[in-house]
VOVONU-797975 format. One line per field, with one value per residue: x, y, z of N, C-alpha, C in turn; residue number from 1. Coordinates in steps of 0.001 Angstrom, whole numbers. Layout:
n.x c(X,...)
n.y c(Y,...)
n.z c(Z,...)
ca.x c(X,...)
ca.y c(Y,...)
ca.z c(Z,...)
c.x c(X,...)
c.y c(Y,...)
c.z c(Z,...)
num c(NUM,...)
This chain:
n.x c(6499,6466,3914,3376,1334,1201,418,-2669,-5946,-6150,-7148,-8039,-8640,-10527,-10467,-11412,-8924,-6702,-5702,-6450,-5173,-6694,-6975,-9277,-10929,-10038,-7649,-4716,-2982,-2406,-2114,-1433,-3039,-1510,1050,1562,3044,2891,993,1591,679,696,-89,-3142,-6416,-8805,-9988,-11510,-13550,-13460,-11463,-9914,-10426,-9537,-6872,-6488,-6918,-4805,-2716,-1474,-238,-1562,-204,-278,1274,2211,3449,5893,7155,5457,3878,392,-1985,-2767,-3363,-4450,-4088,-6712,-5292,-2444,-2343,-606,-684,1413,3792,2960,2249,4879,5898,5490,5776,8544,9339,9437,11930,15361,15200,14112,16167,18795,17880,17568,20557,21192,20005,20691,23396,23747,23211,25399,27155,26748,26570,29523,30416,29565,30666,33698,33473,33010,35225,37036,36455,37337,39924,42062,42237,43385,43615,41109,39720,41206,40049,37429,37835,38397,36221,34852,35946,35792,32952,33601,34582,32180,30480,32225,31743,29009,28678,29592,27925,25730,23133,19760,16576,15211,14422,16064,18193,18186,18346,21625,21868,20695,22021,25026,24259,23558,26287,27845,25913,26352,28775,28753,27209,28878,30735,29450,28276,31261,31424,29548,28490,28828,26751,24480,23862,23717,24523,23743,21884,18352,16151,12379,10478,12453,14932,16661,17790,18909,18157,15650,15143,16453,14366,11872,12994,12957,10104,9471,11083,9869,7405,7545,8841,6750,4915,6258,6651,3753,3516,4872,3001,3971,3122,3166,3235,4303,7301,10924,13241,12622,10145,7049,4472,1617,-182,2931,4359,6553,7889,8631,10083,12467,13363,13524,16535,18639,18203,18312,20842,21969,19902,18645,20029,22638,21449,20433,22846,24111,22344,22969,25763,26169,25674,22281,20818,20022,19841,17764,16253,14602,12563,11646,9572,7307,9182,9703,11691,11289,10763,11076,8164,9070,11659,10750,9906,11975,13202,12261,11680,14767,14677,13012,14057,16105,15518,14666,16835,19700,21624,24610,24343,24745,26282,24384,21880,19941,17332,17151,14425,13814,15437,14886,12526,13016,14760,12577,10787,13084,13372,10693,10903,12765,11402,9593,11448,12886,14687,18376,18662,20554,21566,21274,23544,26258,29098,31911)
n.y c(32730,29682,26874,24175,21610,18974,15663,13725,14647,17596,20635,22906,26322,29192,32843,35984,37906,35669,32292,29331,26965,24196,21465,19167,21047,22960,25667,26033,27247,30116,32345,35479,35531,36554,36967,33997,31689,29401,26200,23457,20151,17009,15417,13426,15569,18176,20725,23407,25494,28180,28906,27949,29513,32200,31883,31149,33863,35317,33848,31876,28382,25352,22368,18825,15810,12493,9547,9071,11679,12121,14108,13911,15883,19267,22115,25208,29198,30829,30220,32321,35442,35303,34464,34225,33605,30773,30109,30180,28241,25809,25823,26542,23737,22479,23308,24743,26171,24025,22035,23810,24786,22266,21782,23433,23434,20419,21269,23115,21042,19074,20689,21781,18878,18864,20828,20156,17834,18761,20150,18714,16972,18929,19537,17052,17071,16334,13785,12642,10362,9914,12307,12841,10671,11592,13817,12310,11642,14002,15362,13414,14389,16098,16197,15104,16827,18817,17289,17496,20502,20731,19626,20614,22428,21964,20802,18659,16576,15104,15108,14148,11899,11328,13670,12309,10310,11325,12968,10556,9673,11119,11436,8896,9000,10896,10058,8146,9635,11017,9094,7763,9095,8515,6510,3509,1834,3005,1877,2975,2894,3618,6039,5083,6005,5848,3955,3290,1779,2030,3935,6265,7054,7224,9955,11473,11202,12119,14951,15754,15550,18156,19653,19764,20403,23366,24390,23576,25824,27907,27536,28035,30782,31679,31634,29218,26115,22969,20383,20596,19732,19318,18086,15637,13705,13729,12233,10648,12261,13412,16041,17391,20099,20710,18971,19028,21165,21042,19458,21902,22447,20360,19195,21413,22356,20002,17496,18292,19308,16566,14739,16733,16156,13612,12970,14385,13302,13354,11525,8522,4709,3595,5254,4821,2214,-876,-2217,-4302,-3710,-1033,1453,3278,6627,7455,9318,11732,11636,12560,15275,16471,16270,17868,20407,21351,21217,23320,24938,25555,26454,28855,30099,32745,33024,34583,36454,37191,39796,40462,39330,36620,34371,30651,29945,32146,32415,30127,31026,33049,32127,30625,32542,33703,31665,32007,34671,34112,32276,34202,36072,37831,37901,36048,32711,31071,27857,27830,27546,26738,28246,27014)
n.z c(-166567,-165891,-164711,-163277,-162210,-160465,-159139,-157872,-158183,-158148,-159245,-161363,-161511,-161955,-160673,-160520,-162144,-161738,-161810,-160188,-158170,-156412,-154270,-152997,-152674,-151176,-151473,-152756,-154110,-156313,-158914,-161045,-164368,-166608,-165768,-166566,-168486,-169389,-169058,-167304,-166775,-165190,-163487,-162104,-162719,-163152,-165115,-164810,-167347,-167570,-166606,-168310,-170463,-169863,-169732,-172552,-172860,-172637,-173812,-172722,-173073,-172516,-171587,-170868,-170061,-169836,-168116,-169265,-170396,-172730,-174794,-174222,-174749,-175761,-174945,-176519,-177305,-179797,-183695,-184676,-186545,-189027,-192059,-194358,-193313,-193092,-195489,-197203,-195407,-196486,-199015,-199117,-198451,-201073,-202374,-202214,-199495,-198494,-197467,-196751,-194129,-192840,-192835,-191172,-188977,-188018,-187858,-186125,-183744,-183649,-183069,-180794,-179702,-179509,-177847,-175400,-175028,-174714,-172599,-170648,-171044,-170388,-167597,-165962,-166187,-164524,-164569,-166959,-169020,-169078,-170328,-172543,-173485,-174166,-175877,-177848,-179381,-179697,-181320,-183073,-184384,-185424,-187855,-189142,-189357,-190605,-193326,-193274,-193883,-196327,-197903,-200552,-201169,-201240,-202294,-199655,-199585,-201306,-199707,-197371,-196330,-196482,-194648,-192224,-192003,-191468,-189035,-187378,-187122,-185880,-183466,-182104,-181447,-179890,-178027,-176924,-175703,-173839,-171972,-171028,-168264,-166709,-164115,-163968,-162763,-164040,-166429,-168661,-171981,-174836,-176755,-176164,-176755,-177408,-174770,-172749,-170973,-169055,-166324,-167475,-169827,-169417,-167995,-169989,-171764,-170668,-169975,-172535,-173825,-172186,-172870,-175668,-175146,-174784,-177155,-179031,-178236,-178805,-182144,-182091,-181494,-183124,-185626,-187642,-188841,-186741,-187549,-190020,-190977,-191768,-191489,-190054,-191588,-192806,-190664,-189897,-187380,-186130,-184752,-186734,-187634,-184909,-183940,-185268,-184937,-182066,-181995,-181836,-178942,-177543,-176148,-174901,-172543,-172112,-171476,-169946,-167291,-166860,-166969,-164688,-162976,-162077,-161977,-159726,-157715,-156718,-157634,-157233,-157979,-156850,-157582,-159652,-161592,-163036,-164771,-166465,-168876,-168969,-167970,-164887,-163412,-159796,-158082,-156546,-158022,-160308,-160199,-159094,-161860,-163185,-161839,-162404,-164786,-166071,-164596,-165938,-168720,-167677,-167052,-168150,-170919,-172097,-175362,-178285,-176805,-174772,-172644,-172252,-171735,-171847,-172924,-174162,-175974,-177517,-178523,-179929,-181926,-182976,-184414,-185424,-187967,-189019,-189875,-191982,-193720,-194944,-196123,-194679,-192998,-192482,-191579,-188842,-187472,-184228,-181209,-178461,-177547,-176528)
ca.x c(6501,5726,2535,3498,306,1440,-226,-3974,-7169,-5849,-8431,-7535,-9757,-10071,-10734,-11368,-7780,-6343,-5458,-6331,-5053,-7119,-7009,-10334,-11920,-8764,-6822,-3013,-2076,-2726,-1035,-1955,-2959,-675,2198,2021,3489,2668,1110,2229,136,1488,-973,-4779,-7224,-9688,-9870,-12638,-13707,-13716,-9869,-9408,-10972,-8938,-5367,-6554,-6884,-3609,-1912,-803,-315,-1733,158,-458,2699,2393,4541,7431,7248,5107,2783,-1040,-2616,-1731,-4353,-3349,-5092,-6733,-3965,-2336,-2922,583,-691,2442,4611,2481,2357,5860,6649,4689,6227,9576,9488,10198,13243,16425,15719,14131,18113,19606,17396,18237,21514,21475,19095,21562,24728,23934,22948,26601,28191,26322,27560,30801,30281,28768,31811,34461,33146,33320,36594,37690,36124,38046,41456,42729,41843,43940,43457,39655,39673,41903,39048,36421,38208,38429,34547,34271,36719,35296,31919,33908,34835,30946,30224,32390,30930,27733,28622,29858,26692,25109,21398,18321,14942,15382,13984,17519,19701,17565,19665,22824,22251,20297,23232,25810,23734,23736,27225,28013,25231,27138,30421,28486,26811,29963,31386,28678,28305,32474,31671,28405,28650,28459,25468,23227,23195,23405,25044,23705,19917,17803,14560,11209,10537,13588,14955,17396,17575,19200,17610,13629,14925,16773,12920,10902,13056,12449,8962,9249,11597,8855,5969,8451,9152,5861,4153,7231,5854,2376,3429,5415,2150,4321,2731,4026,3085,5096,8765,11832,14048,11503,9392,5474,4051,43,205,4127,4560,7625,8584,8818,11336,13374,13731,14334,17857,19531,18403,18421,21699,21902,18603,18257,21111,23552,20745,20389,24560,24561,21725,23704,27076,26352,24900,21270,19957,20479,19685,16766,14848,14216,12048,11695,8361,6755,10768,9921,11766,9860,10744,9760,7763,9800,12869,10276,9543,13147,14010,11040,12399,16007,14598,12419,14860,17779,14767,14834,18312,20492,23196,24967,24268,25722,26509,22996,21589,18594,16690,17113,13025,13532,16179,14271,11236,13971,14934,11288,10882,13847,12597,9162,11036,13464,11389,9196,12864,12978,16246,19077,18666,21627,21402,22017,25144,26701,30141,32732)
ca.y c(31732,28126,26172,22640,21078,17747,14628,13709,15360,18568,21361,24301,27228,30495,34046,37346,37365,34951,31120,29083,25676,23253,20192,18619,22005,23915,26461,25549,28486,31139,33168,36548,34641,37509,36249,33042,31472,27886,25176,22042,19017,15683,14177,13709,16195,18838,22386,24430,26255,29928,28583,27750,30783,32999,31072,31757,34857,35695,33237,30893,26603,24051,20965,17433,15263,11107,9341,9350,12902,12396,15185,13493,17121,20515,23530,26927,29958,30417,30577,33598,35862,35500,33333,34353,32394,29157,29722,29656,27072,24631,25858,26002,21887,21609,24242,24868,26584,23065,21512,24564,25044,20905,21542,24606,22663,19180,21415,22943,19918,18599,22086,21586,17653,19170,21755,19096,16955,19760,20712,17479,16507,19516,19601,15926,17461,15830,12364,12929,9237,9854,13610,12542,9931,12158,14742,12202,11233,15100,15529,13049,15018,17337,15177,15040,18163,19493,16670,18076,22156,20966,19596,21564,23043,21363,20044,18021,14715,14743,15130,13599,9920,12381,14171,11521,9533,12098,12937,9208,9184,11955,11123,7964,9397,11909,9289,7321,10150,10914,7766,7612,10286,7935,5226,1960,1277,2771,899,3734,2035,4253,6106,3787,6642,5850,2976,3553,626,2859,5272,8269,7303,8019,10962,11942,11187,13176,15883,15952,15851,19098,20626,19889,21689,24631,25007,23561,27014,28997,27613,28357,31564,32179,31150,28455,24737,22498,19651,20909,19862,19474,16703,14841,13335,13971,10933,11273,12420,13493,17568,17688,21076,20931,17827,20062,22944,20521,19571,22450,22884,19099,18795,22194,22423,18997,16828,19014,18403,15349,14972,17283,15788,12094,13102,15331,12271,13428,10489,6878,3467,3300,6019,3968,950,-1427,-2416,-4271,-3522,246,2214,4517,7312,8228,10589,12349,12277,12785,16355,17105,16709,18757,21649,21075,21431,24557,26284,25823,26953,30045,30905,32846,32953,35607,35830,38363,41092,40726,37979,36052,33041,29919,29803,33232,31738,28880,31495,33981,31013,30370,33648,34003,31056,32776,35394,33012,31788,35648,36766,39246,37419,34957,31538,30111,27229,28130,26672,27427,27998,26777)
ca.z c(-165501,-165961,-163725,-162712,-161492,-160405,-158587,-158469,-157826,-158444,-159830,-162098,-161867,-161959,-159460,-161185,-163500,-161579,-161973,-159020,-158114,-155421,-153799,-151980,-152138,-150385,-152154,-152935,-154521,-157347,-159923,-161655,-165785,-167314,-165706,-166891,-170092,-169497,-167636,-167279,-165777,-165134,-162451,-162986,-161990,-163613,-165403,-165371,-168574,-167068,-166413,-169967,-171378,-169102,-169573,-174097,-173697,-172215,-174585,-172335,-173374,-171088,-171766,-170120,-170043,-169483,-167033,-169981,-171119,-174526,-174424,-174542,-175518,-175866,-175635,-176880,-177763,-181259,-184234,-184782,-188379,-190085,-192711,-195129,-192655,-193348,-196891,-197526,-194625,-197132,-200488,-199180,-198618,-202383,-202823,-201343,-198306,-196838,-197266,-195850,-193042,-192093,-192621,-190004,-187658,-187844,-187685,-184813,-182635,-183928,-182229,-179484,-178877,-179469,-176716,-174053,-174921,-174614,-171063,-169576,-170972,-169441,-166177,-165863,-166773,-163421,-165386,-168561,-170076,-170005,-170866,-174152,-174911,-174197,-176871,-179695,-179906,-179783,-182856,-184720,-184739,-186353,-189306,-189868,-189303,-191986,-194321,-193365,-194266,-197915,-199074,-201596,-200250,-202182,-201532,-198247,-200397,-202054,-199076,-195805,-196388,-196106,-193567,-191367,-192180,-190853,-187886,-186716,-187168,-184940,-182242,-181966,-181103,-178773,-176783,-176446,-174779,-173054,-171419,-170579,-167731,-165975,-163349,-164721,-162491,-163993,-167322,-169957,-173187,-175493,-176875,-176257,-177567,-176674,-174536,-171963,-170458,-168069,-165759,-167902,-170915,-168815,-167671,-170821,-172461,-170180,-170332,-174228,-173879,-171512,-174493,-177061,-175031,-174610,-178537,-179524,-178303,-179794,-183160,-182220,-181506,-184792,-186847,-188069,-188605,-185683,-188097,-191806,-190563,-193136,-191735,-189993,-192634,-192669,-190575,-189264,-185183,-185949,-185011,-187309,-187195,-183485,-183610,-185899,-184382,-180671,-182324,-181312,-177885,-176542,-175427,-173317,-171476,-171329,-171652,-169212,-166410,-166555,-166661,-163723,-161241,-162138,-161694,-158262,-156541,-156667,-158485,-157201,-158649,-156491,-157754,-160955,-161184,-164318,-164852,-168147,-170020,-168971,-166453,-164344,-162152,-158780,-158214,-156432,-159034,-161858,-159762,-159003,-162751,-163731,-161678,-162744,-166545,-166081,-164433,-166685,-169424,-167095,-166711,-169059,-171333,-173039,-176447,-178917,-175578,-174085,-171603,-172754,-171290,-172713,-173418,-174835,-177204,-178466,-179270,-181046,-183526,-184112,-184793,-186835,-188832,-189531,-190950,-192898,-194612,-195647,-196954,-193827,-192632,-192568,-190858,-188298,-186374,-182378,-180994,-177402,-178015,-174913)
c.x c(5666,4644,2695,2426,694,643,-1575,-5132,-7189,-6914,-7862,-8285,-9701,-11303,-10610,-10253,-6635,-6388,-5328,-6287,-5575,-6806,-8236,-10901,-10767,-8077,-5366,-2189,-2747,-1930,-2233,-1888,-2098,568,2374,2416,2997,1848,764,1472,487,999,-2355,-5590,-7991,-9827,-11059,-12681,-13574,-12164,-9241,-9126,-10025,-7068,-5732,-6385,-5587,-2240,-1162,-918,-1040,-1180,303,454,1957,3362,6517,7704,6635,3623,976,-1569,-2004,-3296,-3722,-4696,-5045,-5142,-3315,-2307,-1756,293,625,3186,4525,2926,3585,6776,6402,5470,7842,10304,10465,11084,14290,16670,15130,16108,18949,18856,17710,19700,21744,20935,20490,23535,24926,23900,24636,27343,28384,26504,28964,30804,30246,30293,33144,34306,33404,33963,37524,37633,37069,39405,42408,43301,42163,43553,41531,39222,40352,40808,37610,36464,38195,37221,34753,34860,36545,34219,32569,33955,33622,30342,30610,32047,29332,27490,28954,29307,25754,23672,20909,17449,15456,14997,15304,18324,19261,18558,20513,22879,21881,21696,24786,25740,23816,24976,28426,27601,26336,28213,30300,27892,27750,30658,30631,29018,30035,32547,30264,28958,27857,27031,23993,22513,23181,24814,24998,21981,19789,16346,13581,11087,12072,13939,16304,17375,17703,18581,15961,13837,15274,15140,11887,10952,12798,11539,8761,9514,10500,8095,6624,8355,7683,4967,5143,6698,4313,2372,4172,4288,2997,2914,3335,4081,4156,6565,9558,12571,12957,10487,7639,5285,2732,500,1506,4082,6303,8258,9274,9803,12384,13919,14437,15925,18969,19605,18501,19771,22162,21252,18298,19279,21948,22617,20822,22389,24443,24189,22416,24893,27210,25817,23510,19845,20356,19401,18072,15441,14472,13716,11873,10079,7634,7759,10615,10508,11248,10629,10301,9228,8592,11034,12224,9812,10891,13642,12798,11833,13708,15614,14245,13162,16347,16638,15119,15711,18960,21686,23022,25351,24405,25696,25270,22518,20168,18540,16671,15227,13204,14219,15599,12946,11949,14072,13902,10933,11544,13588,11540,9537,12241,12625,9788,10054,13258,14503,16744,18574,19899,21252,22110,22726,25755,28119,30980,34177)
c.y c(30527,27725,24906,22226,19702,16897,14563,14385,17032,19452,22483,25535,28676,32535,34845,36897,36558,33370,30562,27889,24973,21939,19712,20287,22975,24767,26341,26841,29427,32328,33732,34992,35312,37103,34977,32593,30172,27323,24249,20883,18036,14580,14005,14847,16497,20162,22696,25494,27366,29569,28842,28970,31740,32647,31553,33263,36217,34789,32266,29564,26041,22963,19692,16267,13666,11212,9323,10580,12898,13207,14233,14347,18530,21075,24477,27680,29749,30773,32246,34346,36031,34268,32800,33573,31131,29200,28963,28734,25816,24753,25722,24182,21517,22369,24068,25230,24920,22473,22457,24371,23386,20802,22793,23790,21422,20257,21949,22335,19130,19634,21653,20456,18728,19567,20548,18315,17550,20178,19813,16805,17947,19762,18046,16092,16861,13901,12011,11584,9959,11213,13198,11254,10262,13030,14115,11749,13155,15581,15188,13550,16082,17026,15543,15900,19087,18983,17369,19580,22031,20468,20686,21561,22624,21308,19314,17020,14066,14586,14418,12540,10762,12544,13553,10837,9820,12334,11596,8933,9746,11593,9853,7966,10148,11146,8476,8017,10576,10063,7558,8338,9800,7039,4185,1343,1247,2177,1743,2887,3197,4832,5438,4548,6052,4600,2334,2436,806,4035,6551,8244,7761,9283,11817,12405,11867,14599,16595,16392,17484,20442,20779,20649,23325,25060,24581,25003,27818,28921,28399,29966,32877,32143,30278,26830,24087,21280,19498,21317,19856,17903,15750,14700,13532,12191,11581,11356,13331,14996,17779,18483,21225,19865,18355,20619,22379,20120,20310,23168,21012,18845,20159,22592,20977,17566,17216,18624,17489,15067,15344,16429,14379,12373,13663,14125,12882,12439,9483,5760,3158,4209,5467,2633,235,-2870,-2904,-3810,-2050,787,3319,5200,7358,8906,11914,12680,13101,14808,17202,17540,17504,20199,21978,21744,22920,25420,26426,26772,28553,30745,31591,32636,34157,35271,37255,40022,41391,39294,37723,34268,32233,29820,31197,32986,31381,29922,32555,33123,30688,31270,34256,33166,31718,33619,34786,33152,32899,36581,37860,38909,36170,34313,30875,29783,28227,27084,27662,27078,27947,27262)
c.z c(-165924,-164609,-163667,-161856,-161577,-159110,-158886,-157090,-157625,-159029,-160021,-162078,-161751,-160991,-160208,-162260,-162995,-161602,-160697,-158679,-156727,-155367,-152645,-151919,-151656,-151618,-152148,-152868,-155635,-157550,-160976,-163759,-166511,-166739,-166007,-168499,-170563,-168186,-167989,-166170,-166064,-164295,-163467,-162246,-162827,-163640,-165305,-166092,-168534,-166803,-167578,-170717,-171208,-169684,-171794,-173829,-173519,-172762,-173661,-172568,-172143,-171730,-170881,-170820,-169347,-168594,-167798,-170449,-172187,-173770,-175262,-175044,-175040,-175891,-175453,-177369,-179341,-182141,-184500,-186366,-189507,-191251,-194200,-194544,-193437,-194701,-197928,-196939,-195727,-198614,-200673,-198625,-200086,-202884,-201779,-199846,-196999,-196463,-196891,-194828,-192201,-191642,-191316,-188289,-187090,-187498,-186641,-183575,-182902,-183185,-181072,-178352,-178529,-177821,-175431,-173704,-174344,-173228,-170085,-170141,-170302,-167578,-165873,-166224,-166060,-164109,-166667,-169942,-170515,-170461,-172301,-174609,-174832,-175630,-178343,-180331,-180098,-181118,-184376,-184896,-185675,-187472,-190107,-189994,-190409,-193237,-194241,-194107,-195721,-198654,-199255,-201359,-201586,-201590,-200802,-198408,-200560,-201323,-197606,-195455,-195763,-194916,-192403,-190984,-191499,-189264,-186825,-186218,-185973,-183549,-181761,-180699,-179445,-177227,-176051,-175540,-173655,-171787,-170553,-168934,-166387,-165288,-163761,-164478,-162822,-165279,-168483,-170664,-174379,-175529,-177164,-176981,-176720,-175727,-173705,-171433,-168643,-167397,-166097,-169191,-170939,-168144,-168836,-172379,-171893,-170568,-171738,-174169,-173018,-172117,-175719,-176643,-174963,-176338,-179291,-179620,-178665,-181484,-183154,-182173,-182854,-186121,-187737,-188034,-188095,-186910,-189811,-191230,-191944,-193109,-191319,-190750,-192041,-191906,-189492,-188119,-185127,-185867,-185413,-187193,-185736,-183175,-184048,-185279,-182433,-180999,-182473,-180513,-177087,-175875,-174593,-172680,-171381,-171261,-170205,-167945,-165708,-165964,-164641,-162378,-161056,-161524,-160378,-157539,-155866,-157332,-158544,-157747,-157995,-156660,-158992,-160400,-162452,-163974,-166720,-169020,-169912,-167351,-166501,-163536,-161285,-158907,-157736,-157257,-159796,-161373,-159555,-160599,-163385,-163532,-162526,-164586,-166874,-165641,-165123,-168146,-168806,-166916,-167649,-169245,-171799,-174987,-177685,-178237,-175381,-173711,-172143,-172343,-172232,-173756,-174366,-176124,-177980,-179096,-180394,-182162,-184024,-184936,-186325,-188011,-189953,-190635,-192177,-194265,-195309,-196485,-196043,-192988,-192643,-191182,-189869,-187229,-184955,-182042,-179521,-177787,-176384,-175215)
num c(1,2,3,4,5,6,7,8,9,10,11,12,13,14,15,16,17,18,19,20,21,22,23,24,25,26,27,28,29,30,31,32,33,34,35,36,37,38,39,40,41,42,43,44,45,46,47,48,49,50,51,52,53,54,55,56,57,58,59,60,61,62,63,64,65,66,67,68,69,70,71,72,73,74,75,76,77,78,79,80,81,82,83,84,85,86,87,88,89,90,91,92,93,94,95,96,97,98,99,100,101,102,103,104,105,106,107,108,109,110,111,112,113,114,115,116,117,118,119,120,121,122,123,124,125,126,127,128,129,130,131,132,133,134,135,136,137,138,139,140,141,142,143,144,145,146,147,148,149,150,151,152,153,154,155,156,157,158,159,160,161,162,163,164,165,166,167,168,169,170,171,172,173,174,175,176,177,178,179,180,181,182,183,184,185,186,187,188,189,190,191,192,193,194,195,196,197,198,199,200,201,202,203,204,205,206,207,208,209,210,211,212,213,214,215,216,217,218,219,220,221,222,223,224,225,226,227,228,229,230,231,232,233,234,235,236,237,238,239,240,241,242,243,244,245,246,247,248,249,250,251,252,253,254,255,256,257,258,259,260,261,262,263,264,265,266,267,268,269,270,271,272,273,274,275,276,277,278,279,280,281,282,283,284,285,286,287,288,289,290,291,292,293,294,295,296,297,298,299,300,301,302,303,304,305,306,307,308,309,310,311,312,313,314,315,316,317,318,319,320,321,322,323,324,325,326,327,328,329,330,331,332,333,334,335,336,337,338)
């Protein structure tokens, strides 16, 4: 169970082995620390250290989220003792398995457009012109997709251009269809990335940031380095691995969402505001799509004849990673197939 502490003056603290959230002195609420997995603050307030201590030693994250989703800090308990993981997360950089493991990462975020695209040209089947030009952005991912499966695995120096290059070419196609399926009003064109200038592109950026603290403690809990990625290049501040490994869950925990709360008429023009070239959420949206995110995190799929939570997913692939790259098993991107 996730902990959403949102607005200000909030106070974190803690009762025998429980986690106890105030306001002005009053008691809100509280949750056993063993049931929790996470918690998530987004207003301002204040933890107390007997909170902290308590929330380590039951392995749970605290992560604190800005008004765009970029995570300001992260605390986690100490690291964990697989240091064989690390060793060969760092040695396989300069061999083959970093250029397979990109190409698994990038080929499944290419599935996964597919998928997105494929669902909502069929749900529109009534609408045949724009279902047939929903299908041929989704086709041509395919194109690149199979350019992507017949380059030859190297060091990830030799093939990044490539496959960046591929990836772009795809996203492209994916946003175009995307976008075919939105009301004009609200201004989506295409990713716009950090520094949003529209309404689905600040919710499409929060939700990210909500995906990163989710797989950030899946690394932490793999004894992986969040920091020693493959495609994403080393840059100081940058947790690489963790941008990685978000490329083949962003478009069905947080993409589909967003889609959904737009398209159901739960999210009008006026819950956005444009401020200094940034749009802002309400508060109130920025709480609706919070829920909306966490509980698609929460929900399952079926996944080779057994049901598993998307969060449980994303910690399986870290997982399987870990052992990737110890020789204890094969690597394949995740991909929802429609």
């Amino acid at each position: 169970m996730r902990l959403v502490v949102d607005g200000y003056g909030k106070f974190v603290g803690k009762r025998d082995n429980q986690i106890v959230v105030k306001e002005k002195g009053e008691e809100l609420d509280f949750f056993l620390a063993e049931d929790l997995s996470q918690v998530i603050i987004t207003g301002k307030g204040s933890v107390g250290f007997d909170a902290l201590k308590l929330l380590a030693h039951h392995n749970v994250d605290l992560v604190v989220l800005n008004w765009t989703g970029d995570i300001i800090y992260r605390l986690s308990p100490p690291e964990l003792k697989n240091v064989q993981a690390r060793r060969e997360q760092f040695k396989s950089y300069h061999d083959y398995r970093s250029g397979f493991l990109c190409k698994q990462f990038i080929g499944a975020k290419l599935e996964n457009q597919k998928s997105v695209l494929g669902s909502l040209a069929k749900s529109r089947g009534k609408n045949h012109d724009l279902s047939r030009e929903i299908l041929v952005h989704r086709d041509r991912i395919s194109v690149f997709l199979e350019k992507l499966r017949n380059l030859e695995d190297g060091p990830i120096d030799k093939l990044r251009g490539k496959i960046f290059g591929l990836e772009g070419k795809g996203s492209l196609d994916y946003w175009n269809g995307f976008s075919l399926v939105l009301d004009p009003e609200f201004g989506f064109e295409n990713r716009s990335g950090r520094g949003a200038n529209d309404g689905v592109n600040a919710m499409l950026n929060y939700g990210y940031g909500l995906l990163r603290g989710q797989i950030w403690r899946s690394v932490h809990l793999a004894s992986l380095d969040p920091y020693a990625g493959y495609l994403h290049a080393d840059r100081w501040g940058r947790a690489s691995l963790v941008f990685d490994l978000m490329e083949e869950f962003r478009q069905q925990v947080v993409d589909r969402p967003v889609l959904s709360l737009v398209n159901r008429g739960e999210v009008k023009i006026s819950d956005f505001e444009i401020k200094d070239d940034y749009c802002l959420m309400s508060d109130e949206l920025r709480r609706l799509l919070i829920s909306k995110i966490l509980d698609r995190l929460d929900s399952k799929i079926k996944v080779d004849g057994r049901h598993v939570s998307w969060d449980g997913l994303i910690n399986n692939q870290t997982l399987l990673l870990a052992k990737y790259l110890t020789g204890e098993a094969k690597y394949e991107g995740f991909y929802r197939r429609w």
